[in-house]
Structures are given as structure tokens and as C-alpha cells.
mmJSON file of the N, C-alpha and C atoms, coordinates in Angstrom:
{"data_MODEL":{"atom_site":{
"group_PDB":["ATOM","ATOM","ATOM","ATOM","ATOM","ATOM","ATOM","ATOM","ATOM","ATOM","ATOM","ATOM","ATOM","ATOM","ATOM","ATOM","ATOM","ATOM","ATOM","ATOM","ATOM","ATOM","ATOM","ATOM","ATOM","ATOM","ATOM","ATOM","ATOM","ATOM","ATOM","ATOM","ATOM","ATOM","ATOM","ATOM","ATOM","ATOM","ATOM","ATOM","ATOM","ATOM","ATOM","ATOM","ATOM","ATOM","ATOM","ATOM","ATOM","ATOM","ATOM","ATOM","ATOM","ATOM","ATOM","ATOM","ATOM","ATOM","ATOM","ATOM","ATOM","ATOM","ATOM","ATOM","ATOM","ATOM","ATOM","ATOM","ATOM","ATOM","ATOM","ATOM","ATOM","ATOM","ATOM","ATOM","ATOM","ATOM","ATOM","ATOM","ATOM","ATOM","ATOM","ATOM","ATOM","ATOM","ATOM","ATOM","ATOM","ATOM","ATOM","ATOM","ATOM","ATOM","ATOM","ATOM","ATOM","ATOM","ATOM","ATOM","ATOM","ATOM","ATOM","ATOM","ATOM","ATOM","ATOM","ATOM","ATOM","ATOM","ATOM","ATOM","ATOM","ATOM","ATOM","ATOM","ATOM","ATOM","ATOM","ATOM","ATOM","ATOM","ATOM","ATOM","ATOM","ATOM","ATOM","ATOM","ATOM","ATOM","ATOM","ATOM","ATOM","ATOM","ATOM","ATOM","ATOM","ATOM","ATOM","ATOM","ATOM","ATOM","ATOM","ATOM","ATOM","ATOM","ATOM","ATOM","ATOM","ATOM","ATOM","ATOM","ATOM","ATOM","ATOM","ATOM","ATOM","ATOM","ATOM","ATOM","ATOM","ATOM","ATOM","ATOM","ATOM","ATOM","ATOM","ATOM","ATOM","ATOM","ATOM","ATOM","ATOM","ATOM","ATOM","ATOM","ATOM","ATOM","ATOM","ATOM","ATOM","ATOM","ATOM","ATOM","ATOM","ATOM","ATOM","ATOM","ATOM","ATOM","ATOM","ATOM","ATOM","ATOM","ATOM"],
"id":[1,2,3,4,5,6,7,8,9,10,11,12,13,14,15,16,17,18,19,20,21,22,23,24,25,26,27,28,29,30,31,32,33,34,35,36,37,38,39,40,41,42,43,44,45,46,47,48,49,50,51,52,53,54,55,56,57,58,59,60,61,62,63,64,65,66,67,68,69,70,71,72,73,74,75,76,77,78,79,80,81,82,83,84,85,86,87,88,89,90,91,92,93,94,95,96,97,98,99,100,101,102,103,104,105,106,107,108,109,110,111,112,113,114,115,116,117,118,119,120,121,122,123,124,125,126,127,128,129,130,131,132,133,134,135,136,137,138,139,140,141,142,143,144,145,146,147,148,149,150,151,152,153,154,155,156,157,158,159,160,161,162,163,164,165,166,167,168,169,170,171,172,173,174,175,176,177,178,179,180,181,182,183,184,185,186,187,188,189,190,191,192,193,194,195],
"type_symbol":["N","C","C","N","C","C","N","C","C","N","C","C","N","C","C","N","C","C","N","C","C","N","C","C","N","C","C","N","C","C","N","C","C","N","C","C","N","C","C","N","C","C","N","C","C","N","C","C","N","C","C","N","C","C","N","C","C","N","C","C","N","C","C","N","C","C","N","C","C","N","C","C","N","C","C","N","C","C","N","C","C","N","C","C","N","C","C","N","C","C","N","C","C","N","C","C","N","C","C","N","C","C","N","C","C","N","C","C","N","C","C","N","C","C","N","C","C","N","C","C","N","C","C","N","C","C","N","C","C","N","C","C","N","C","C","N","C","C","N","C","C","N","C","C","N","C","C","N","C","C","N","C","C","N","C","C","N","C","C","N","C","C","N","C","C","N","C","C","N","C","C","N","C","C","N","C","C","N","C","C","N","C","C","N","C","C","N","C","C","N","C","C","N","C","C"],
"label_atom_id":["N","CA","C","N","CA","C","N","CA","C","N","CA","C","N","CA","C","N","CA","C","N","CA","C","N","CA","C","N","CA","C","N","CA","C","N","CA","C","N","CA","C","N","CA","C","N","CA","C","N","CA","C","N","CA","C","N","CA","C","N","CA","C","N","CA","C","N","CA","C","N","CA","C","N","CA","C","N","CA","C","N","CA","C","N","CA","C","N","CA","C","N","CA","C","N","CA","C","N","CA","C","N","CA","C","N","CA","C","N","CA","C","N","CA","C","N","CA","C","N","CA","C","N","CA","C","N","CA","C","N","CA","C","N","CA","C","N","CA","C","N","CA","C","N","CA","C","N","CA","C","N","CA","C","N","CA","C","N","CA","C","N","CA","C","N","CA","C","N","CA","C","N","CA","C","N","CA","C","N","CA","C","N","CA","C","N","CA","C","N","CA","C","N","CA","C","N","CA","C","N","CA","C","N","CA","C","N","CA","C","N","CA","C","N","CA","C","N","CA","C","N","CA","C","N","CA","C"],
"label_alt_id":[null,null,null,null,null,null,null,null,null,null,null,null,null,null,null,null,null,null,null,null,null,null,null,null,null,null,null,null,null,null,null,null,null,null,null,null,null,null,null,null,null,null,null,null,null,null,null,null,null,null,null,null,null,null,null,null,null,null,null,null,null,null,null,null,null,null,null,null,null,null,null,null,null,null,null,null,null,null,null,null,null,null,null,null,null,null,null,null,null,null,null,null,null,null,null,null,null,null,null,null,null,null,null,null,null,null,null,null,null,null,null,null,null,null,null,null,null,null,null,null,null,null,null,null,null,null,null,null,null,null,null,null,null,null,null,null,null,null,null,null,null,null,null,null,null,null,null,null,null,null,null,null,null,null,null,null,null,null,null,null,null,null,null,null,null,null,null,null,null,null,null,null,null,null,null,null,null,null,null,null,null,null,null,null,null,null,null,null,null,null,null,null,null,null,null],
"label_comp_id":["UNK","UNK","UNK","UNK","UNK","UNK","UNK","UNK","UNK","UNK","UNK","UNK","UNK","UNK","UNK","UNK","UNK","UNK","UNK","UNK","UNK","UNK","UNK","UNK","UNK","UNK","UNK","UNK","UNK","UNK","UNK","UNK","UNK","UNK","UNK","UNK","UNK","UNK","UNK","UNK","UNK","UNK","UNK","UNK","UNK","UNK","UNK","UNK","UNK","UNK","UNK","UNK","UNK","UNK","UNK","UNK","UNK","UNK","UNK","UNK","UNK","UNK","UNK","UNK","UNK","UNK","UNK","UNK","UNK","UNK","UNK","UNK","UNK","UNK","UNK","UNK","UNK","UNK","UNK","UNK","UNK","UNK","UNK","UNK","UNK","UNK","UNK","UNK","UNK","UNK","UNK","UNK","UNK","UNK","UNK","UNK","UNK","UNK","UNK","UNK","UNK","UNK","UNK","UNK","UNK","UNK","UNK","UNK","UNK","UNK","UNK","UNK","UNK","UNK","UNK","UNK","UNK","UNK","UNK","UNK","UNK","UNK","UNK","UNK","UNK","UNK","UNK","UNK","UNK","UNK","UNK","UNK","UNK","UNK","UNK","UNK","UNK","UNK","UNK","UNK","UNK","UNK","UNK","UNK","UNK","UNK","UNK","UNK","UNK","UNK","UNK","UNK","UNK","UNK","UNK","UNK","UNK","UNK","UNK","UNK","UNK","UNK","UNK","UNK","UNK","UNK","UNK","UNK","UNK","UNK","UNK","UNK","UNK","UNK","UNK","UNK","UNK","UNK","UNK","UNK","UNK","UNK","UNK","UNK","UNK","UNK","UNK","UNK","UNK","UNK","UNK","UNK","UNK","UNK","UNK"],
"label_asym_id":["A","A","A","A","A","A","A","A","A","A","A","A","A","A","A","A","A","A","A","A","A","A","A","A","A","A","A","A","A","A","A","A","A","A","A","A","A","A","A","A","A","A","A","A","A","A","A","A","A","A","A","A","A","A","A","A","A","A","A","A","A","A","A","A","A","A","A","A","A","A","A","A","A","A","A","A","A","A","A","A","A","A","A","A","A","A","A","A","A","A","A","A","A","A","A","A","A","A","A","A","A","A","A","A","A","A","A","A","A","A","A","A","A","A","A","A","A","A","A","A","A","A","A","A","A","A","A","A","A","A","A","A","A","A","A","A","A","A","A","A","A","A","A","A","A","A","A","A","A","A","A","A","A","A","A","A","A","A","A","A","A","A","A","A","A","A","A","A","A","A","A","A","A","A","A","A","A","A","A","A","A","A","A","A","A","A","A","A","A","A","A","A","A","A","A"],
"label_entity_id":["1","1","1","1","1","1","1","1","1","1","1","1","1","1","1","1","1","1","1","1","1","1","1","1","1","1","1","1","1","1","1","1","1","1","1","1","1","1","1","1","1","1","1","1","1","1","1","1","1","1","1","1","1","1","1","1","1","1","1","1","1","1","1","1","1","1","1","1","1","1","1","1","1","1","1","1","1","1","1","1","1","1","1","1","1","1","1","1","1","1","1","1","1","1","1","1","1","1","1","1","1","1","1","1","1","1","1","1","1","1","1","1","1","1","1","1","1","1","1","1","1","1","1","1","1","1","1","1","1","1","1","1","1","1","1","1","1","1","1","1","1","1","1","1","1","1","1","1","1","1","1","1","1","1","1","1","1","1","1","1","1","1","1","1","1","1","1","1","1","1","1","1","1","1","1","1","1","1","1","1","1","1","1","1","1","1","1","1","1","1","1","1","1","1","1"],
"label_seq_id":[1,1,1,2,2,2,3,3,3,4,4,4,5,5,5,6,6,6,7,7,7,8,8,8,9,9,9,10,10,10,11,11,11,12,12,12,13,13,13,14,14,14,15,15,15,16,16,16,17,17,17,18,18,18,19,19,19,20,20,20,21,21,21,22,22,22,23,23,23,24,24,24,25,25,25,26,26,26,27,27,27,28,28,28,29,29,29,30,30,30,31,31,31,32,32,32,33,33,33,34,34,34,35,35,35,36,36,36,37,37,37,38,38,38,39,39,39,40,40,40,41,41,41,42,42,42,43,43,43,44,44,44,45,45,45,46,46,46,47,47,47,48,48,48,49,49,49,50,50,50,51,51,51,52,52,52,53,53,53,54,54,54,55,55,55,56,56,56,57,57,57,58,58,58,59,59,59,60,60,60,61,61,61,62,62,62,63,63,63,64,64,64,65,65,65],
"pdbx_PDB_ins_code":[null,null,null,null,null,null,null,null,null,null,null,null,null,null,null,null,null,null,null,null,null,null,null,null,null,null,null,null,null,null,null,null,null,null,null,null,null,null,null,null,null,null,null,null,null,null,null,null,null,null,null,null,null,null,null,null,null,null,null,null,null,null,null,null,null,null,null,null,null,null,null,null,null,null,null,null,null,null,null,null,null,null,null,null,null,null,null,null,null,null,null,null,null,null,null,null,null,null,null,null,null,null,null,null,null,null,null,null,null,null,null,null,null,null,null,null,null,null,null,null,null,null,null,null,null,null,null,null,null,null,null,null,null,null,null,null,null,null,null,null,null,null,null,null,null,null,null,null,null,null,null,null,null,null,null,null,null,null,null,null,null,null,null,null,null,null,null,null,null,null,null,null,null,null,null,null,null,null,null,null,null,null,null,null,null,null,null,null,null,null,null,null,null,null,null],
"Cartn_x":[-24.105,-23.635,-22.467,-22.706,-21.367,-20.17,-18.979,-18.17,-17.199,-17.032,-16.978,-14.913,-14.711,-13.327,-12.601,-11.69,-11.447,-11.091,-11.401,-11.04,-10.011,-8.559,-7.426,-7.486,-7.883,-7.616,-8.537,-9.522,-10.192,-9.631,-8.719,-8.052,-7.064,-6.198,-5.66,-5.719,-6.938,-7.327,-8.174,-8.408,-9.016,-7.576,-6.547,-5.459,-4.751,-4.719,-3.825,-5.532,-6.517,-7.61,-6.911,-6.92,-6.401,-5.36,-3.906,-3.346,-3.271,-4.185,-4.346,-5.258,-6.183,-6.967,-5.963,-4.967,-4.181,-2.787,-2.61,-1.559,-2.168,-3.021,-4.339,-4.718,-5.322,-5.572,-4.715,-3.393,-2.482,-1.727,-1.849,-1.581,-2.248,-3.601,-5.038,-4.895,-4.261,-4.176,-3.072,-1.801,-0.941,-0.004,-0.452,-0.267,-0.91,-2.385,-3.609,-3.995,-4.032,-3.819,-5.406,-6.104,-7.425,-8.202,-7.249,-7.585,-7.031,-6.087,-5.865,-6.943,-7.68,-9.179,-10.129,-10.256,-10.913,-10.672,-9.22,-8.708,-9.083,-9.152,-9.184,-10.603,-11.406,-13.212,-13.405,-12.703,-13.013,-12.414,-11.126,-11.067,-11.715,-12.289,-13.206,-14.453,-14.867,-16.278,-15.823,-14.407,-14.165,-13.788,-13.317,-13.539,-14.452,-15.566,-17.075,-17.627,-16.93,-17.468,-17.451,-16.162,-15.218,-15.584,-16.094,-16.603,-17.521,-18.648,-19.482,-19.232,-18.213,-17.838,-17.341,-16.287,-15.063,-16.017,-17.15,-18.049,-18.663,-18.829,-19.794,-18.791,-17.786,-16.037,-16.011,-15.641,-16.034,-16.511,-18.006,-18.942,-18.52,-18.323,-18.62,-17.298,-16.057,-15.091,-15.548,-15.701,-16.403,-16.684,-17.793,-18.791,-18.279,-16.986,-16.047,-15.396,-15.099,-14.144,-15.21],
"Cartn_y":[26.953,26.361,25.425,24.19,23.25,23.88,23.675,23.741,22.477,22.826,21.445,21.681,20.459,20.229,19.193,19.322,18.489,16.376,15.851,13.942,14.034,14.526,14.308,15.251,16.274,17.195,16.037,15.598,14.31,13.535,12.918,11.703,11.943,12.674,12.855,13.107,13.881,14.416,12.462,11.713,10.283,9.659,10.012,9.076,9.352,10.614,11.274,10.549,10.544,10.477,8.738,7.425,6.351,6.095,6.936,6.373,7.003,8.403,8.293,7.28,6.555,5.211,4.148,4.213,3.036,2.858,3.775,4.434,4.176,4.707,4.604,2.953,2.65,0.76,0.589,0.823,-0.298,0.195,0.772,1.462,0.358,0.735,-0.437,-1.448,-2.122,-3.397,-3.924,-3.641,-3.827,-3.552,-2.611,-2.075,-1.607,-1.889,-1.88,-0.092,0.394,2.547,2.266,2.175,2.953,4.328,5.315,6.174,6.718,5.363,5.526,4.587,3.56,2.96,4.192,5.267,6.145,7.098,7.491,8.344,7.371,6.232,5.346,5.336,5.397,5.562,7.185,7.592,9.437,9.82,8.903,9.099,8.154,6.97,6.41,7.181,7.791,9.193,9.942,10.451,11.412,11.168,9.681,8.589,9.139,8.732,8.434,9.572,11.083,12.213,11.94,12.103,12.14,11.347,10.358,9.543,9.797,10.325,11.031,12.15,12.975,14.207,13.605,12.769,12.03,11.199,10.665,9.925,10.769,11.969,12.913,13.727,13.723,14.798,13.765,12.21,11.088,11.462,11.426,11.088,12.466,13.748,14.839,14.572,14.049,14.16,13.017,11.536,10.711,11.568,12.582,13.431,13.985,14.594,15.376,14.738,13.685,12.667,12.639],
"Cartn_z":[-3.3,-4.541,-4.246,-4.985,-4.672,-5.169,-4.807,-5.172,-6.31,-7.149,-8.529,-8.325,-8.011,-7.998,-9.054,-9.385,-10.422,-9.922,-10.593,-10.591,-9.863,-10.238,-10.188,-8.494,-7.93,-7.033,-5.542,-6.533,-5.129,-4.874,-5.886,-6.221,-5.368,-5.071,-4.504,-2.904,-2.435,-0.896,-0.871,-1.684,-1.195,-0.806,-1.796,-1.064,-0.306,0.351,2.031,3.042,2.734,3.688,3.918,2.698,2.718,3.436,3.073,3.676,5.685,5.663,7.299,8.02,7.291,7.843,8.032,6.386,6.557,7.819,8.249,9.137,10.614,10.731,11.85,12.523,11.439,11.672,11.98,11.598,11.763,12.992,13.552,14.856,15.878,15.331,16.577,16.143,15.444,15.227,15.698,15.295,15.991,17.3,17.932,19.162,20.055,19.902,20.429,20.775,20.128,20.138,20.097,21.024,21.195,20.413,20.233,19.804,18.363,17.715,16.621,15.828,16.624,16.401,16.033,16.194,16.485,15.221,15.169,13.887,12.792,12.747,11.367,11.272,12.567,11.561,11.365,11.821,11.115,9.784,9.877,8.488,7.17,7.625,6.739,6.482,7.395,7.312,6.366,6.175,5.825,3.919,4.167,2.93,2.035,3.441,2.572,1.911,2.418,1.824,0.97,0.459,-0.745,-2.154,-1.519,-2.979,-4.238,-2.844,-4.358,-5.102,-4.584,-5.443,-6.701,-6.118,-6.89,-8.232,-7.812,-8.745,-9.736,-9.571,-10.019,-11.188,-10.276,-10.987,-12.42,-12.122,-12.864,-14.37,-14.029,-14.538,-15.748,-15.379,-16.528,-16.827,-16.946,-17.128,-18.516,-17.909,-19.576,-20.277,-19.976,-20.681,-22.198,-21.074,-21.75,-23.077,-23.088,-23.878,-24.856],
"occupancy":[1.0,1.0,1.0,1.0,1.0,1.0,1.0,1.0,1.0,1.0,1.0,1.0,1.0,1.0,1.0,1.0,1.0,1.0,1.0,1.0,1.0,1.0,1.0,1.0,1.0,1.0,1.0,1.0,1.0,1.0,1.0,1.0,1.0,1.0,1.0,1.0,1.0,1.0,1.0,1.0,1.0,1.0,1.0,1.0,1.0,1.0,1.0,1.0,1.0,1.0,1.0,1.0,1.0,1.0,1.0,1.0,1.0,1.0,1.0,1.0,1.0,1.0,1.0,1.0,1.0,1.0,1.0,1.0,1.0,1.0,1.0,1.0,1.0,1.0,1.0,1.0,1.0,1.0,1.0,1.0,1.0,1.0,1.0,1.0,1.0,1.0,1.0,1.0,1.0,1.0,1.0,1.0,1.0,1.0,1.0,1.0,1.0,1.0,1.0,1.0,1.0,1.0,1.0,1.0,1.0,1.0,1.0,1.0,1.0,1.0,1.0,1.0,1.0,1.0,1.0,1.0,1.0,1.0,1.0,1.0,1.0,1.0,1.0,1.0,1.0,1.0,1.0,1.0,1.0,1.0,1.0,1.0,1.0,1.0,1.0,1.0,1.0,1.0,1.0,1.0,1.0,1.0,1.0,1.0,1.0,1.0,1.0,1.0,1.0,1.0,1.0,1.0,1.0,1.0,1.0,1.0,1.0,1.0,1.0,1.0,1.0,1.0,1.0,1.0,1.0,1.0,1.0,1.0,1.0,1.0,1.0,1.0,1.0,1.0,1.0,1.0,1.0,1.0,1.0,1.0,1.0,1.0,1.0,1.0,1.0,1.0,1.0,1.0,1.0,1.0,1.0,1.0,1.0,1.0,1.0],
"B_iso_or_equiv":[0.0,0.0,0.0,0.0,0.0,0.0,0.0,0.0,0.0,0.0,0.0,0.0,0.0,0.0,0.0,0.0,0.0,0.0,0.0,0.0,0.0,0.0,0.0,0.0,0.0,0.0,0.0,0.0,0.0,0.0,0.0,0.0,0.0,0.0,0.0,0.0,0.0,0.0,0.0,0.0,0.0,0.0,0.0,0.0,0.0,0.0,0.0,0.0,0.0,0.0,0.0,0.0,0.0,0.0,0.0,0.0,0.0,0.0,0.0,0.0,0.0,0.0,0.0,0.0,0.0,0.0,0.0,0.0,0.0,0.0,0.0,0.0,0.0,0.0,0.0,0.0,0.0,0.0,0.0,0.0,0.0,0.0,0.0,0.0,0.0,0.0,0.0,0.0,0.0,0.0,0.0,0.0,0.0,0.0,0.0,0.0,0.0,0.0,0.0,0.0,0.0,0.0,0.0,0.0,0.0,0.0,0.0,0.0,0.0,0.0,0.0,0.0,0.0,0.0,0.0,0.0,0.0,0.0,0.0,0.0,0.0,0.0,0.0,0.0,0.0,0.0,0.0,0.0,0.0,0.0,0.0,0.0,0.0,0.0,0.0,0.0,0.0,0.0,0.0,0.0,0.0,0.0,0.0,0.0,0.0,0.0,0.0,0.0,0.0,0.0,0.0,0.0,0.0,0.0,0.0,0.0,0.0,0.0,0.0,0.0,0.0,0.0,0.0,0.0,0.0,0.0,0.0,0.0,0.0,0.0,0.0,0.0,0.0,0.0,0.0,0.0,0.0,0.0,0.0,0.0,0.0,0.0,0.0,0.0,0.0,0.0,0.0,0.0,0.0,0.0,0.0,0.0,0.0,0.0,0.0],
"pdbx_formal_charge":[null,null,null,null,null,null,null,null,null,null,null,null,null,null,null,null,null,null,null,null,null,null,null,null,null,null,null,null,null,null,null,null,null,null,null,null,null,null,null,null,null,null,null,null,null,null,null,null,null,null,null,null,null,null,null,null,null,null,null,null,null,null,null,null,null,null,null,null,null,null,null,null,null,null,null,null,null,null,null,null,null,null,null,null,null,null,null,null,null,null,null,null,null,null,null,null,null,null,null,null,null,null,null,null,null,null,null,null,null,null,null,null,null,null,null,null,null,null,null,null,null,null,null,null,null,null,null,null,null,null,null,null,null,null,null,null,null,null,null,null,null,null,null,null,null,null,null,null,null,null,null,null,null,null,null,null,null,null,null,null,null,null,null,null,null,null,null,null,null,null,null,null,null,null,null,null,null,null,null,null,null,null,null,null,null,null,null,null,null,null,null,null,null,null,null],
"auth_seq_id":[1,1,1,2,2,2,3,3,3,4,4,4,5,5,5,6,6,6,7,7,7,8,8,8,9,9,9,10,10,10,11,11,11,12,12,12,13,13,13,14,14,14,15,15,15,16,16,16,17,17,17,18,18,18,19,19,19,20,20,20,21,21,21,22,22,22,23,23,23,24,24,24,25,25,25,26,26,26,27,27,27,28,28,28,29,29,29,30,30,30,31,31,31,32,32,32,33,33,33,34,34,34,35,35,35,36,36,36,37,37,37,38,38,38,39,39,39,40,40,40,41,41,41,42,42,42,43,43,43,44,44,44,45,45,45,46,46,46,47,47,47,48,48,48,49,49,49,50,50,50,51,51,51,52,52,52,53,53,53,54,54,54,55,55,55,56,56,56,57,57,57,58,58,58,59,59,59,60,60,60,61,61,61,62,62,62,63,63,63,64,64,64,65,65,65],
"auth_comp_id":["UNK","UNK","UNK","UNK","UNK","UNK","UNK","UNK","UNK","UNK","UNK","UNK","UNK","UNK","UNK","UNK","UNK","UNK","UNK","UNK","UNK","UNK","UNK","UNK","UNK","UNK","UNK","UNK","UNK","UNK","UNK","UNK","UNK","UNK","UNK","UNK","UNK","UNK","UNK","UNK","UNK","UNK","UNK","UNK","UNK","UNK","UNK","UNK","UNK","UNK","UNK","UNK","UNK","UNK","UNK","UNK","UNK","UNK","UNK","UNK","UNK","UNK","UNK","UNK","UNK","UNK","UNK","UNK","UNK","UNK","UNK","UNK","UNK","UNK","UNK","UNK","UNK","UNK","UNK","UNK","UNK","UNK","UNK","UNK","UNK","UNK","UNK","UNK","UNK","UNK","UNK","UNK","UNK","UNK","UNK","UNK","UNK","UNK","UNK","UNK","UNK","UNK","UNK","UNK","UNK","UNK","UNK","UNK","UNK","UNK","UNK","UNK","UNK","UNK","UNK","UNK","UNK","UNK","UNK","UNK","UNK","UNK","UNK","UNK","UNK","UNK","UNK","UNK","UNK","UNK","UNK","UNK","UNK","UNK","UNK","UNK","UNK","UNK","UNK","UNK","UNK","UNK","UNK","UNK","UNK","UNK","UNK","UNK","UNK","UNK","UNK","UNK","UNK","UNK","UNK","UNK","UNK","UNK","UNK","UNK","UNK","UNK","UNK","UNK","UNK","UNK","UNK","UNK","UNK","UNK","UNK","UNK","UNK","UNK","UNK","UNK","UNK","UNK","UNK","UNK","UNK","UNK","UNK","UNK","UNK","UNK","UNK","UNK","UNK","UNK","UNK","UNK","UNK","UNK","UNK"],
"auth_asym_id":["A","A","A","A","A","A","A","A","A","A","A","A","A","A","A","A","A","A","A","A","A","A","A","A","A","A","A","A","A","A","A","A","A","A","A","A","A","A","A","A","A","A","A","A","A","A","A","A","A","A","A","A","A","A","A","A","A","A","A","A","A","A","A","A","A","A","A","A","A","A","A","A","A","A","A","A","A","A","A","A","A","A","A","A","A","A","A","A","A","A","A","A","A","A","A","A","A","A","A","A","A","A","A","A","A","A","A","A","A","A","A","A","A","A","A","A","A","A","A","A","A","A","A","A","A","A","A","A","A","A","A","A","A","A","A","A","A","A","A","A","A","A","A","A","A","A","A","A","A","A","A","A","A","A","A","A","A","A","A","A","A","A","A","A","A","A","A","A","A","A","A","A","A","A","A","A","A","A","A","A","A","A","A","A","A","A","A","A","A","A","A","A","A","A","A"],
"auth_atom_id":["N","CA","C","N","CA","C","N","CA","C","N","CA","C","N","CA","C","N","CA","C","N","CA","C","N","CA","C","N","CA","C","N","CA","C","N","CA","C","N","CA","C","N","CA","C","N","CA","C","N","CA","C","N","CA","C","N","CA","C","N","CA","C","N","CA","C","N","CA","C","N","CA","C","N","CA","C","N","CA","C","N","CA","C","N","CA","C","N","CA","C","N","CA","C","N","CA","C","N","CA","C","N","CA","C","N","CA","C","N","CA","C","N","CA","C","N","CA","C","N","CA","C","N","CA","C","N","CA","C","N","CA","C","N","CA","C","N","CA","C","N","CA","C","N","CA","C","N","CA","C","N","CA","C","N","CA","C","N","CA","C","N","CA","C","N","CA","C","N","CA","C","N","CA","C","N","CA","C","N","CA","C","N","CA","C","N","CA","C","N","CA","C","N","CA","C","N","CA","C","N","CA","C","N","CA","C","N","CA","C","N","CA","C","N","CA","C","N","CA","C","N","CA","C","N","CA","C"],
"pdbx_PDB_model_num":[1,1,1,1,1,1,1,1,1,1,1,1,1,1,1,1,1,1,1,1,1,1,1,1,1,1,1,1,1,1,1,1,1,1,1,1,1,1,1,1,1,1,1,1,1,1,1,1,1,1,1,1,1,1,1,1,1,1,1,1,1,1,1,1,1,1,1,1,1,1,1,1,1,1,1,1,1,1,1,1,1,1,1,1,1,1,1,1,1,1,1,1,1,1,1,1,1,1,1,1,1,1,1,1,1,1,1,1,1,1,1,1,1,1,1,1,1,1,1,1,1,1,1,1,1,1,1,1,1,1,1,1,1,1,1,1,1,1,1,1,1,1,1,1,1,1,1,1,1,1,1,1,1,1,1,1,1,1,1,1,1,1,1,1,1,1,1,1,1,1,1,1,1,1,1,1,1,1,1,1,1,1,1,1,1,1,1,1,1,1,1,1,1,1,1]
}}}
């Protein structure tokens, strides 16, 4: 059984996942960190979980209104 988390509780674990991509890139971009290249596509994977819960959390929350 899924586990149903609230908009605001994703909303939040999407923007610590953001700003460790955003922290990450800018590591490999500006100081050439190989393996902070690496942390920034795991945490875009980890992005990508996140979205459809967050879309779905969304969606019954309109419902609600």
C-alpha cells in the first residue's frame, strides 16, 4: 500500500532534494568536483521520484477545496 503524504511534507523533501542538486552543480561547474557531477544526477533521480507523489498529493488536495 502507498503511503499518502501530505503537498506541503513533499514540498518540502522536493526543496532539500533542489537545493542538494543546486549545491552539487555548482560544485562541477565551478570547480570541476567530478563526483559532485555525480551527487547532482542522484539527486535529480531522486527529484524525479518525488514529483508524481507531489502531483497526485496535488490533485486530491483541489479535490478537497
Amino acid at each position: 500500500m502507498e503511503e499518502t503524504r501530505s503537498t506541503e511534507e513533499l514540498f518540502g523533501q522536493l526543496q532539500e532534494v533542489w537545493d542538494q542538486f543546486d549545491s552539487n552543480h555548482k560544485l562541477f561547474v565551478e570547480k570541476g568536483n567530478k563526483s559532485a557531477a555525480s551527487r547532482a544526477r542522484k539527486a535529480l533521480g531522486e527529484f524525479k521520484k518525488l514529483v508524481t507523489p507531489y502531483r497526485k498529493s496535488s490533485i486530491e488536495d483541489v479535490k478537497k477545496l
